[in-house]
MDAnalysis code that builds the backbone (N, CA, C; Angstrom):
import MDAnalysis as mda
import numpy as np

u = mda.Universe.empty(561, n_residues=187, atom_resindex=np.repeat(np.arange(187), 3), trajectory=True)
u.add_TopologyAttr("name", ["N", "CA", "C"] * 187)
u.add_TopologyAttr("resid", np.arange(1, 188))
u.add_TopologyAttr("resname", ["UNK", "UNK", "UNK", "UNK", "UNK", "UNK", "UNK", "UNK", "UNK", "UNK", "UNK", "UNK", "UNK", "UNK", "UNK", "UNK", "UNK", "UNK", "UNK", "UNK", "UNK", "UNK", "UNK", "UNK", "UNK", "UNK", "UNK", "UNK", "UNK", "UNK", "UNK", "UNK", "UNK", "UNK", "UNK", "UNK", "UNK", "UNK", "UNK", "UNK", "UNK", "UNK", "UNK", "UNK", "UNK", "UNK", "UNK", "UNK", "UNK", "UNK", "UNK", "UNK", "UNK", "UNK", "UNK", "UNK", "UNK", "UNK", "UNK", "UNK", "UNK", "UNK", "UNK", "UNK", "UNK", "UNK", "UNK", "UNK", "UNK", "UNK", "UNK", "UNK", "UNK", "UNK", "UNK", "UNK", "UNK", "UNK", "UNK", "UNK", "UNK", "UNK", "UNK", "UNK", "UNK", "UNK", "UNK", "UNK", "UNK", "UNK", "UNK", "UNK", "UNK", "UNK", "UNK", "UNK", "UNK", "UNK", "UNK", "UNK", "UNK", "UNK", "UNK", "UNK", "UNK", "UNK", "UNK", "UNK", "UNK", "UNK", "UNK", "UNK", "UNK", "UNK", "UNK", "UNK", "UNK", "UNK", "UNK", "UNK", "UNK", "UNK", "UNK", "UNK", "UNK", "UNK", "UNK", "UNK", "UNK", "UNK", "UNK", "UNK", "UNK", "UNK", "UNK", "UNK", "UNK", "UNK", "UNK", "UNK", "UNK", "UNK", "UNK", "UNK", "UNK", "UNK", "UNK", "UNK", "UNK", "UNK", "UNK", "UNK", "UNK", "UNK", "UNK", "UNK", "UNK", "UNK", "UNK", "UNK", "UNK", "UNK", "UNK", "UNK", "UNK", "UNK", "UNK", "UNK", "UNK", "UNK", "UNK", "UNK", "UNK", "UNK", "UNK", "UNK", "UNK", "UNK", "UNK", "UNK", "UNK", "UNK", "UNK", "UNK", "UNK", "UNK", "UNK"])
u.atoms.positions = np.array([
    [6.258, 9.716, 15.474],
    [7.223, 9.074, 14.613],
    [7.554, 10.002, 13.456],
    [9.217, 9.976, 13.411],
    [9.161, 11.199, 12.253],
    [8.785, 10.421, 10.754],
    [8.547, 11.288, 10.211],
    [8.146, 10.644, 8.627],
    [9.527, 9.754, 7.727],
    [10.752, 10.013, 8.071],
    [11.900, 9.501, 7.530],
    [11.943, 8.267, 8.288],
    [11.240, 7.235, 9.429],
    [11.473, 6.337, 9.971],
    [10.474, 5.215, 9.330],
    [10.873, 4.025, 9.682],
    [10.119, 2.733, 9.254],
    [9.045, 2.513, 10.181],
    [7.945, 2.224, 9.669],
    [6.732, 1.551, 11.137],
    [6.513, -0.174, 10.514],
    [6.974, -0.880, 11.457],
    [6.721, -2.110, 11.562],
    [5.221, -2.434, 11.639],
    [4.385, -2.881, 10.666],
    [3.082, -2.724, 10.779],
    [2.636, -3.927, 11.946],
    [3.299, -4.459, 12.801],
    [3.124, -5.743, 14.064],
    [1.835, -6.326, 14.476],
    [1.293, -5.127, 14.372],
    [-0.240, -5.458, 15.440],
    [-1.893, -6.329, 14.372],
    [-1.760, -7.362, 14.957],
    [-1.856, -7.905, 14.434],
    [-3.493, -7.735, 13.538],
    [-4.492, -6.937, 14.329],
    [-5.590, -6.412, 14.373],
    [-5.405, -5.167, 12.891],
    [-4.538, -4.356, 13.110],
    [-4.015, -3.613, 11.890],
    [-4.104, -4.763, 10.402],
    [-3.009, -5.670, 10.619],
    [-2.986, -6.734, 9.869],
    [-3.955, -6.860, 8.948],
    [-4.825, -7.452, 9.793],
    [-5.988, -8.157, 9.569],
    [-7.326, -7.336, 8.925],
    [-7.031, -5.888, 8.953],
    [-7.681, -4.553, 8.391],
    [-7.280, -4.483, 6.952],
    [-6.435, -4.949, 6.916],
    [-5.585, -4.676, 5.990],
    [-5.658, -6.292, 4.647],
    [-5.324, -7.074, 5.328],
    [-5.814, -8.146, 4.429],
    [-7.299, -8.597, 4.085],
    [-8.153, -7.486, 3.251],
    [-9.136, -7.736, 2.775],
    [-8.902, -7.122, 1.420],
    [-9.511, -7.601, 0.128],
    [-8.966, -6.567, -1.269],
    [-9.522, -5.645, -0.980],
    [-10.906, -5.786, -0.917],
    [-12.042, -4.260, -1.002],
    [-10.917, -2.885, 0.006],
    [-10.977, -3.398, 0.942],
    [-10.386, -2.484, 2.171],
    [-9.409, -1.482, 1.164],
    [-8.318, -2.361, 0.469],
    [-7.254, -2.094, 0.096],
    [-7.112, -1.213, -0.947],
    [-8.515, -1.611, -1.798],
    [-8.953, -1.115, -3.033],
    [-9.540, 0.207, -2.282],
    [-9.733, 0.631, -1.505],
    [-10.315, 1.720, -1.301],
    [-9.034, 1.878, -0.524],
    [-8.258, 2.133, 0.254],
    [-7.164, 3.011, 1.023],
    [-6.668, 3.332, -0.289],
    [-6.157, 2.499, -1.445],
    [-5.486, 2.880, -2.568],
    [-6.025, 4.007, -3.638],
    [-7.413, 4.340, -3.373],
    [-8.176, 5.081, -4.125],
    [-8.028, 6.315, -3.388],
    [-8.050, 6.068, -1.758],
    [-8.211, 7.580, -0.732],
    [-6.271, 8.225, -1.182],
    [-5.755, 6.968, -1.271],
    [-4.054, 7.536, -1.333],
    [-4.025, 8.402, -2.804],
    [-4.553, 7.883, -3.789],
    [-4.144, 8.429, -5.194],
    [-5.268, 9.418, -5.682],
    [-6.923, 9.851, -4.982],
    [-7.619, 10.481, -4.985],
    [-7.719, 11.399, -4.315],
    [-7.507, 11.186, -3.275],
    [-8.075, 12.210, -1.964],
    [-9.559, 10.985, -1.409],
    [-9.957, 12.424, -0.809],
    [-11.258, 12.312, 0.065],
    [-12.236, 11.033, -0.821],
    [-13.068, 10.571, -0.140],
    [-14.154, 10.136, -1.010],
    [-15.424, 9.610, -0.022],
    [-16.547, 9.759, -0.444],
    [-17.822, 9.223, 0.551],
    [-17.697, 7.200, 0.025],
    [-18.227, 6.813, 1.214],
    [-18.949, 5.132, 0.641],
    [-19.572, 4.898, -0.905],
    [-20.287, 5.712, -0.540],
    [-21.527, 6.245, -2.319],
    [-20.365, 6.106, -3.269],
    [-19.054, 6.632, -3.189],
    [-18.047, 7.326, -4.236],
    [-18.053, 5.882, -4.507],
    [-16.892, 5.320, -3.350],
    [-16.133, 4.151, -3.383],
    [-17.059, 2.799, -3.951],
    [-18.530, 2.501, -3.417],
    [-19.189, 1.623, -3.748],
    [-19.507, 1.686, -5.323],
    [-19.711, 2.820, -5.955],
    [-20.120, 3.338, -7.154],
    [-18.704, 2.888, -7.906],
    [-17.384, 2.853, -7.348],
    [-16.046, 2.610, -8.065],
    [-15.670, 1.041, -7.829],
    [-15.859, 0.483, -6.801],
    [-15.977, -0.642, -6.636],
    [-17.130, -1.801, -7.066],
    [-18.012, -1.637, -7.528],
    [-19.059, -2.016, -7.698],
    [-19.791, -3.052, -6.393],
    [-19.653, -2.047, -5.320],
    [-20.354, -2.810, -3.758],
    [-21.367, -1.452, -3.495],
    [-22.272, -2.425, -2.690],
    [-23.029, -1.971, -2.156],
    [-22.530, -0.635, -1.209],
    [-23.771, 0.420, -0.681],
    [-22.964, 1.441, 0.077],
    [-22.610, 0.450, 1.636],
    [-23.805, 0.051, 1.958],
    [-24.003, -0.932, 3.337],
    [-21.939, -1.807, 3.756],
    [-21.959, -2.051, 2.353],
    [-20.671, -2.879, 2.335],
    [-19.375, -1.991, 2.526],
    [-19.626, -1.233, 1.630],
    [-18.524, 0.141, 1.633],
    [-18.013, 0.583, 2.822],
    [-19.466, 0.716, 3.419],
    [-19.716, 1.608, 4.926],
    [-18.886, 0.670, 6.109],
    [-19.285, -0.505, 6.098],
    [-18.606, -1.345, 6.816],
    [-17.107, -1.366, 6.978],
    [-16.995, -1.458, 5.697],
    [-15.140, -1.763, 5.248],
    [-13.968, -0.245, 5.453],
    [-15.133, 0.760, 5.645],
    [-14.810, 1.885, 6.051],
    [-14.367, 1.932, 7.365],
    [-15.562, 1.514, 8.003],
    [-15.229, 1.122, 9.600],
    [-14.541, 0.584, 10.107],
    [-13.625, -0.524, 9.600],
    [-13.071, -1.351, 9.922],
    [-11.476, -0.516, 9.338],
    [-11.263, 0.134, 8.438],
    [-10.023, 0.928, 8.590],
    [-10.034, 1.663, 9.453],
    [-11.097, 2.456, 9.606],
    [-10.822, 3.867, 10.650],
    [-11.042, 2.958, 11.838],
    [-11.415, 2.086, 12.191],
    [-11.218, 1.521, 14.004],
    [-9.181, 0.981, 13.625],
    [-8.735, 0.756, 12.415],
    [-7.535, 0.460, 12.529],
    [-6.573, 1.360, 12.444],
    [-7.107, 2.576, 12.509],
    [-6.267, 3.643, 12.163],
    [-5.783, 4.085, 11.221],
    [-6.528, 3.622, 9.898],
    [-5.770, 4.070, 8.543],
    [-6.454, 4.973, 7.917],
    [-7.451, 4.972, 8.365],
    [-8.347, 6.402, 7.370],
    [-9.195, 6.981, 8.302],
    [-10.157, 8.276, 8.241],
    [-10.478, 8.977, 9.671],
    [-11.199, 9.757, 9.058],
    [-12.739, 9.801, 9.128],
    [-14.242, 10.746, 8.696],
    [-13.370, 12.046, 8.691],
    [-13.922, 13.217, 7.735],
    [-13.472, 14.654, 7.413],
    [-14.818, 15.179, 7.953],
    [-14.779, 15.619, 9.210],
    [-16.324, 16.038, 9.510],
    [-16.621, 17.352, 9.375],
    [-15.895, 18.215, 8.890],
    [-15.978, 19.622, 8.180],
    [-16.552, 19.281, 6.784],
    [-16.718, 18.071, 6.304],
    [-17.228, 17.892, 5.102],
    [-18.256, 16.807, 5.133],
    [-18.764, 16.070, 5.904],
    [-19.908, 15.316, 6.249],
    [-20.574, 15.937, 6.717],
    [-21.592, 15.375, 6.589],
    [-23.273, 16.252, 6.613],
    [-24.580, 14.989, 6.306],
    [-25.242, 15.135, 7.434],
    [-26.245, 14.296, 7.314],
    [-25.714, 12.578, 7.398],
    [-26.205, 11.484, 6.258],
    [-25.573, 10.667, 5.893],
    [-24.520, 10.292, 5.355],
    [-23.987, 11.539, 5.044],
    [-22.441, 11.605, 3.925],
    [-21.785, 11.909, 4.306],
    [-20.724, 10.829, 4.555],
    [-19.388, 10.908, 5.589],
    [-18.183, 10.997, 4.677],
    [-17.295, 11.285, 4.502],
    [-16.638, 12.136, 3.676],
    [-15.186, 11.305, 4.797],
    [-14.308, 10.461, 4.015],
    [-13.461, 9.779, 4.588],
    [-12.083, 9.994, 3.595],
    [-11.055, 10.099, 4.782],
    [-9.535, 10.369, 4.038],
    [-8.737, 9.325, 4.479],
    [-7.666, 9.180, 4.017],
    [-6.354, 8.204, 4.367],
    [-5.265, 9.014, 5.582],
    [-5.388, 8.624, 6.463],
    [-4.488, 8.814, 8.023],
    [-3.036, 9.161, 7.462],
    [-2.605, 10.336, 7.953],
    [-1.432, 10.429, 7.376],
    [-0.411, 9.425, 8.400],
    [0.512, 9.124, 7.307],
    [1.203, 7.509, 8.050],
    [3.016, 7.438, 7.502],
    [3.985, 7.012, 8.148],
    [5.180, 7.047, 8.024],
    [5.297, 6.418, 6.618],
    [5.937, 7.086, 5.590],
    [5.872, 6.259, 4.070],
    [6.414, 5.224, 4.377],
    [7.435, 4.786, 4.627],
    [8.041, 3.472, 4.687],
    [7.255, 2.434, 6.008],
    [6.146, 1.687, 5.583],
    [5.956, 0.821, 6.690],
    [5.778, -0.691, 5.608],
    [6.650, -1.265, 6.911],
    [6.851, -2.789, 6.693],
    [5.682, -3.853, 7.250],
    [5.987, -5.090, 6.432],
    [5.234, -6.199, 7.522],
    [6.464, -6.627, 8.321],
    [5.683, -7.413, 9.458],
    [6.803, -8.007, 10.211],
    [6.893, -9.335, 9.404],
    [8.081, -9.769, 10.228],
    [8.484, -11.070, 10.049],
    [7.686, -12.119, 10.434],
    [7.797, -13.151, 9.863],
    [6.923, -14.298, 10.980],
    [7.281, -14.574, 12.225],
    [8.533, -13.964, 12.814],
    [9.114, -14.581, 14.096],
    [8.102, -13.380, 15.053],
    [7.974, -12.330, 14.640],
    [7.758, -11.120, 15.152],
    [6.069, -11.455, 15.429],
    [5.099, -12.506, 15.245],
    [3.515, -12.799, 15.615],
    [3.664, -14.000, 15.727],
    [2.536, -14.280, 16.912],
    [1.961, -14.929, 17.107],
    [2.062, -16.505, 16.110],
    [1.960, -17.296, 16.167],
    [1.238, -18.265, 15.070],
    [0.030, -18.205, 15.186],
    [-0.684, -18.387, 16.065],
    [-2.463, -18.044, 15.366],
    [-2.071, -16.916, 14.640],
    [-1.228, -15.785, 14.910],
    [-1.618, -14.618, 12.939],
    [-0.606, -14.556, 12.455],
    [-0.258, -16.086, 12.240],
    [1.009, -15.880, 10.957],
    [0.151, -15.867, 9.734],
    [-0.980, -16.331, 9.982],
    [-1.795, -16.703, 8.637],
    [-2.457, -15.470, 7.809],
    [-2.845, -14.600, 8.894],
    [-3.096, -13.263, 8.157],
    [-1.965, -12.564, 7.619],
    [-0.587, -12.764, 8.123],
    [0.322, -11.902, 7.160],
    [0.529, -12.873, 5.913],
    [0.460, -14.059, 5.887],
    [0.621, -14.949, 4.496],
    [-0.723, -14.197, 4.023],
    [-1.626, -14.495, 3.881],
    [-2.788, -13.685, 3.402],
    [-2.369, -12.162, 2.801],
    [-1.979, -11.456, 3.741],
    [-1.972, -9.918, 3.209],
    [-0.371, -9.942, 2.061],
    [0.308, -11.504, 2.248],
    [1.335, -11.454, 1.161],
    [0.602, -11.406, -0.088],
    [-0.397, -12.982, -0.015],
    [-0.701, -13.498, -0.978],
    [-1.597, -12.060, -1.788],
    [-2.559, -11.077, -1.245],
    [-3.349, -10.491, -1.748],
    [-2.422, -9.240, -2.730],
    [-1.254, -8.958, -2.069],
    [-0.301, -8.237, -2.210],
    [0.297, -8.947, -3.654],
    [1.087, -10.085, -3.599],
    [1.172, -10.677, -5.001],
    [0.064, -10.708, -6.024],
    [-1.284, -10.443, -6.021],
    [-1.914, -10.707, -6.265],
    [-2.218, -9.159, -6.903],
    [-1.971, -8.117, -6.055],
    [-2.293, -6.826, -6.998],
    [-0.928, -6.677, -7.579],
    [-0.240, -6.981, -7.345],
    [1.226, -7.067, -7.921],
    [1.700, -7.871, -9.509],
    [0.642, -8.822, -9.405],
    [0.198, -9.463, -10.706],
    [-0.293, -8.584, -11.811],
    [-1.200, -8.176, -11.090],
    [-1.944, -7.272, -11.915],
    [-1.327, -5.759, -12.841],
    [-0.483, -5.256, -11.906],
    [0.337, -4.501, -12.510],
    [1.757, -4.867, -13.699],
    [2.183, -5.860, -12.968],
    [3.030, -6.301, -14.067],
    [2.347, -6.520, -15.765],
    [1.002, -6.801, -15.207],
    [0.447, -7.252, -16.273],
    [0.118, -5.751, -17.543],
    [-0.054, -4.968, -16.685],
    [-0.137, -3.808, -17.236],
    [0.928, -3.047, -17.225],
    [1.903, -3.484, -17.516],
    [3.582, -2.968, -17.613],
    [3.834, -2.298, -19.027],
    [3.694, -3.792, -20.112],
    [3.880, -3.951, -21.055],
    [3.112, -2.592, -21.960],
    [1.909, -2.675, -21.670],
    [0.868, -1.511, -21.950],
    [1.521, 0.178, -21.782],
    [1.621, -0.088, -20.559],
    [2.076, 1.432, -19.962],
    [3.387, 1.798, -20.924],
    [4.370, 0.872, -21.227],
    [5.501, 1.181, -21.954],
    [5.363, 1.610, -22.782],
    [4.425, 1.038, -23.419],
    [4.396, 1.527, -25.140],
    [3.822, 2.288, -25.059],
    [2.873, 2.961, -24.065],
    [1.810, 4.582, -23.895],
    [3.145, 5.522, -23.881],
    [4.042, 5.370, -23.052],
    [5.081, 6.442, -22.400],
    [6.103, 5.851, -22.199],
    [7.175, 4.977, -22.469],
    [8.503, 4.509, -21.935],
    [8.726, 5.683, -21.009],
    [8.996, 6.688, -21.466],
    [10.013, 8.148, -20.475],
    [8.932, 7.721, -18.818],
    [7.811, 7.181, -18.522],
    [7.343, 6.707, -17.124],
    [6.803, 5.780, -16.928],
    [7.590, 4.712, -17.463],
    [7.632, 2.971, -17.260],
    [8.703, 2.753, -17.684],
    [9.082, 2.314, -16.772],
    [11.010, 1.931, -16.494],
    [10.431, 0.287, -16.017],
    [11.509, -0.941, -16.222],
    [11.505, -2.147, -15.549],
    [12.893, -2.349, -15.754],
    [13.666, -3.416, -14.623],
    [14.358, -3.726, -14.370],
    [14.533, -5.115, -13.894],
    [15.151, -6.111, -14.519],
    [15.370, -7.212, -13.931],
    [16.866, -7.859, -14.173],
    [16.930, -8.375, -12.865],
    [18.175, -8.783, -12.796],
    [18.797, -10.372, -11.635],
    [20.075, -10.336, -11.579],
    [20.484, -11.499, -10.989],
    [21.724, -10.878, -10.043],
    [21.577, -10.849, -8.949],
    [23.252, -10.340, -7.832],
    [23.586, -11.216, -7.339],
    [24.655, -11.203, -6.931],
    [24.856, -12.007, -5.737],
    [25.345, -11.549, -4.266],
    [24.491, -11.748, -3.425],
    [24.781, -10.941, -2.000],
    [25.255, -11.984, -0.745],
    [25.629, -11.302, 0.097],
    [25.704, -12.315, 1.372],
    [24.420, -11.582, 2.026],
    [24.154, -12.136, 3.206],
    [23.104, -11.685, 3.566],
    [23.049, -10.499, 3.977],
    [24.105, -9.587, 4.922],
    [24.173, -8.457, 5.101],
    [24.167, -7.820, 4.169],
    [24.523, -7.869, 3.396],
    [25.038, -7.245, 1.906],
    [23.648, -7.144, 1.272],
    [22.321, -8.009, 0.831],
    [21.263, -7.982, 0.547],
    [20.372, -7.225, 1.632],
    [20.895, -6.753, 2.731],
    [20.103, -6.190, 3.947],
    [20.499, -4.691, 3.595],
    [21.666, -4.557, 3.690],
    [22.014, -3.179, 2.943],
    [21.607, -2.856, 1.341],
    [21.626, -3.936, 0.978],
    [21.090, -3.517, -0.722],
    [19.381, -2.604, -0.352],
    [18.561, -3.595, 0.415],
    [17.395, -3.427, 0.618],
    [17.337, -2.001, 1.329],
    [18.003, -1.864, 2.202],
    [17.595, -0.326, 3.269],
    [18.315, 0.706, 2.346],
    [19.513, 0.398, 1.096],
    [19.951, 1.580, 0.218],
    [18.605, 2.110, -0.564],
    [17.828, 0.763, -1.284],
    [16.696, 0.903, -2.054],
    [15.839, 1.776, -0.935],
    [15.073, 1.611, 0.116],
    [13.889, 2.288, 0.677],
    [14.216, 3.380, 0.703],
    [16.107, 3.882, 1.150],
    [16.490, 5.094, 1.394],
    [16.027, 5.864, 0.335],
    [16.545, 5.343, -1.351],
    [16.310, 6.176, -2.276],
    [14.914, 6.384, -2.769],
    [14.270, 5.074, -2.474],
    [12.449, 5.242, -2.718],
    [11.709, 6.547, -2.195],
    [12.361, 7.161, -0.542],
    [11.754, 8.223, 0.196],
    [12.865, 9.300, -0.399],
    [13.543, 9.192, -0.476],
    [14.270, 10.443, -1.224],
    [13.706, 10.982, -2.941],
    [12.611, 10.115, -3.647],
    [12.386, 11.065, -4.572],
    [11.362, 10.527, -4.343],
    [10.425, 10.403, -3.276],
    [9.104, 10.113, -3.110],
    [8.510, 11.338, -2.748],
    [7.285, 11.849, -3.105],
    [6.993, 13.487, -2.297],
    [5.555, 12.742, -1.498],
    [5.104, 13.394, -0.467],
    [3.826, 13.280, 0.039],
    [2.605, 13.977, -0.805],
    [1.898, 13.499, -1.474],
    [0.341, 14.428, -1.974],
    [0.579, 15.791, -2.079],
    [0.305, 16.068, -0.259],
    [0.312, 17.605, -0.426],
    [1.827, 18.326, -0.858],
    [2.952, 17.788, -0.653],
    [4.271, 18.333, -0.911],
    [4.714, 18.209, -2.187],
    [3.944, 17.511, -3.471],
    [4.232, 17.020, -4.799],
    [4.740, 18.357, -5.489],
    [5.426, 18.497, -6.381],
    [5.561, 19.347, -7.050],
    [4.379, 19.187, -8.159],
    [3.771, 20.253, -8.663],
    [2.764, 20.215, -9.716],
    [2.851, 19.052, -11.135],
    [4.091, 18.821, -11.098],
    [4.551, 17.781, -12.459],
    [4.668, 16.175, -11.758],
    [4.395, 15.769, -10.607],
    [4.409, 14.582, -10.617],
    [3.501, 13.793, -9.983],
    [4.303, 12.552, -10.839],
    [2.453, 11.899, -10.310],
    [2.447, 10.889, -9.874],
    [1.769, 9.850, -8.951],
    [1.822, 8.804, -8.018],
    [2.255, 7.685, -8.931],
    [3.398, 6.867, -8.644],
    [3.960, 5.581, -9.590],
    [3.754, 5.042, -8.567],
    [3.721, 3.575, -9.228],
    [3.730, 2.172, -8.738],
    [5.124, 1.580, -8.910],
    [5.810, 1.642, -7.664],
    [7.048, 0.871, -7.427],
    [7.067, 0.037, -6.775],
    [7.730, -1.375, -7.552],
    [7.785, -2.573, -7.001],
    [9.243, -3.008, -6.522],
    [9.655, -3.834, -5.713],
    [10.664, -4.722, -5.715],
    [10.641, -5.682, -4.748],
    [10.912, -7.012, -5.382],
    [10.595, -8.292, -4.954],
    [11.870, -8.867, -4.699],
    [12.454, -10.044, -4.332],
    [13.787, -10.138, -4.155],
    [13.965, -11.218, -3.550],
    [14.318, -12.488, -3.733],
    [14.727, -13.802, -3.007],
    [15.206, -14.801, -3.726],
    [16.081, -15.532, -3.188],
    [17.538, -16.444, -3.410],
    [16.829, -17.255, -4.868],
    [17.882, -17.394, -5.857],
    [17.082, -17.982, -7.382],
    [17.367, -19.279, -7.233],
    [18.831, -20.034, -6.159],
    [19.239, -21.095, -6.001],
    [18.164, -22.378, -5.013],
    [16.850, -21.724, -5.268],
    [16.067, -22.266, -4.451],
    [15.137, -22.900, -5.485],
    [15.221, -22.501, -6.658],
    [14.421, -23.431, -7.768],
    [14.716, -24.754, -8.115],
])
């Protein structure tokens, strides 16, 4: 898959890798850190290694992160983040099962939930640096195609000044970009 394409994250086992915090809290640490052992992550998380180790396992059987064994040795497994198409989506609910509609409500809810958290630290970040905390809120009005194209203009421009880790230019640095988006006439 080339890197400019979308991956529908579908399967439902992926999913379900994925809707745990810890899990998440650590892919998000391998994305904005690099490498890190269990020891690292448990020591940053405040879990056990036993627990770490587990939650490790359970990404790399899902394909999202994968032992560096040029750098493990002995007990110390030395784990990275799977390089992966930037733009991947959840599916829709039409697109699973109903037995796992419930894990993608889940991986919403956990998702709003670190999403909380940042907003919350918005306000903060502004007054450290406005020139790299920007917010935006607003009201459009779309038809639905029209909000379908709004949405695929946005991802277009998200990967157009997005760089990969290794491709960053020396001056920039991993942001947290959000955008949320649904009908206000529903309140």
């Amino acid at each position: 898959m080339k890197d400019d394409e979308s991956l529908v994250l579908d399967d439902p086992a992926r999913l379900k890798a994925l809707a745990h915090p810890m899990r998440r809290a650590m892919l998000r640490h391998l994305n904005l850190h690099g490498p890190a052992t269990s020891t690292t992550l448990g020591e940053l998380l405040g879990a056990k290694t036993g627990t770490t180790s587990y939650h490790l396992r359970q990404l790399e059987r899902s394909g999202f992160i994968e032992e560096i064994p040029e750098r493990s040795g002995g007990r110390e497994r030395w784990w990275r983040k799977v390089e992966t198409p930037r733009d991947i989506r959840l599916p829709t609910p039409d697109q699973l099962s109903p037995e796992d509609r419930p894990v993608l409500a889940e991986l919403h809810r956990i998702g709003m939930d670190e999403d909380r958290e940042l907003f919350e630290r918005f306000p903060e970040a502004y007054l450290r640096d406005p020139d790299w905390a920007k917010g935006s809120r607003g009201l459009g009005r779309m038809t639905k195609p029209e909000f379908e194209e709004f949405f695929e203009a946005y991802m277009a421009l998200l990967m157009k000044y997005s760089h990969r880790a290794e491709d960053a230019p020396p001056d920039a640095r991993p942001m947290y970009i959000r955008l949320f988006a649904f009908p206000a006439d529903e309140d």
